[in-house]
C-alpha positions as CSV (number, residue, x, y, z in Angstrom):
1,X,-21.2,-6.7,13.6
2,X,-21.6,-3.6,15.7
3,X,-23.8,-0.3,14.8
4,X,-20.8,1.7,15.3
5,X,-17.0,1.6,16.0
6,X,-14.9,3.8,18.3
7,X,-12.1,4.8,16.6
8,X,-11.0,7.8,18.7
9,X,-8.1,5.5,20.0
10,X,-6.2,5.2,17.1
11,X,-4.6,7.9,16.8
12,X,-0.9,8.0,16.1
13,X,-1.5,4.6,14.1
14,X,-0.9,5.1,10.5
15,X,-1.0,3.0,7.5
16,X,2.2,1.7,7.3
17,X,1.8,1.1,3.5
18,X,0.1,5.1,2.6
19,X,3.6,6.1,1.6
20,X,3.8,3.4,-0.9
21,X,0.5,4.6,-2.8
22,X,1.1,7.9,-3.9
23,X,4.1,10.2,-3.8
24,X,3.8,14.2,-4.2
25,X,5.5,15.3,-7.6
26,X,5.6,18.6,-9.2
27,X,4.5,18.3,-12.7
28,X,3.9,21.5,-15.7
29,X,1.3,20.1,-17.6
30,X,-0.1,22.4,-20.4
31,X,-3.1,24.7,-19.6
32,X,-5.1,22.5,-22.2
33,X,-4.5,19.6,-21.0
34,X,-5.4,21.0,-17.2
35,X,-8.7,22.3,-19.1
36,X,-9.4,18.5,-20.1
37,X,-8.8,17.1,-17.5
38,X,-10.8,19.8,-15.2
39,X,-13.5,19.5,-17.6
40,X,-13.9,15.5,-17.7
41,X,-13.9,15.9,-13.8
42,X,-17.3,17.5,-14.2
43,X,-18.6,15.2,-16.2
44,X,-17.0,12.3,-13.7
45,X,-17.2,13.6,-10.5
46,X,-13.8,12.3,-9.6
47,X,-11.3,15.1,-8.8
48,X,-8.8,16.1,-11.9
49,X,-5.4,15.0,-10.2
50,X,-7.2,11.5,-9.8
51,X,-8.0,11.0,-13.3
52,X,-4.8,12.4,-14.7
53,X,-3.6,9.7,-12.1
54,X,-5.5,7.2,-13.4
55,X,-4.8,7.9,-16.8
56,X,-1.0,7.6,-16.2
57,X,-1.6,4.5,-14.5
58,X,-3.1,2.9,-17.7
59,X,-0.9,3.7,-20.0
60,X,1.9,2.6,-17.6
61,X,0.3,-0.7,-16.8
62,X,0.1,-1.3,-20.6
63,X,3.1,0.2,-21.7
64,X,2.0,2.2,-24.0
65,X,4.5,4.2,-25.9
66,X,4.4,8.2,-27.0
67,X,5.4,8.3,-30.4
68,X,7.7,11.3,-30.9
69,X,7.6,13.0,-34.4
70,X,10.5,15.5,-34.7
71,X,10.2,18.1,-37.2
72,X,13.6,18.5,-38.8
């Protein structure tokens, strides 16, 4: 293995799979939940977009459902 790699040739090569990731959405979440999310970030040290992310992510990959209680 070598002590270092020169990677100043790669340029123009990009993953061909990034765009498959991650895709930019605009989302209104509510100012507490920012606040929760902002403030576990802290205590992580992972940025707040990542561990809303993640978050999602689990409750998609166990589909978990909301439960809805309209008041009437």
């Amino acid at each position: 293995m070598r002590k270092e790699y020169d990677f100043s040739k790669m340029k123009g090569h990009k993953n061909p799979y990034a765009k498959e990731l991650k895709k930019q959405v605009t989302l209104r979440l509510g100012i507490d939940v920012i606040r929760y999310f902002k403030d576990l970030s802290k205590q992580t040290g992972l940025p707040y977009q990542n561990l809303i992310n993640l978050y999602l992510g689990q409750c998609a990959h166990s589909g978990k459902k909301l439960t809805l209680n309209w008041a009437s």
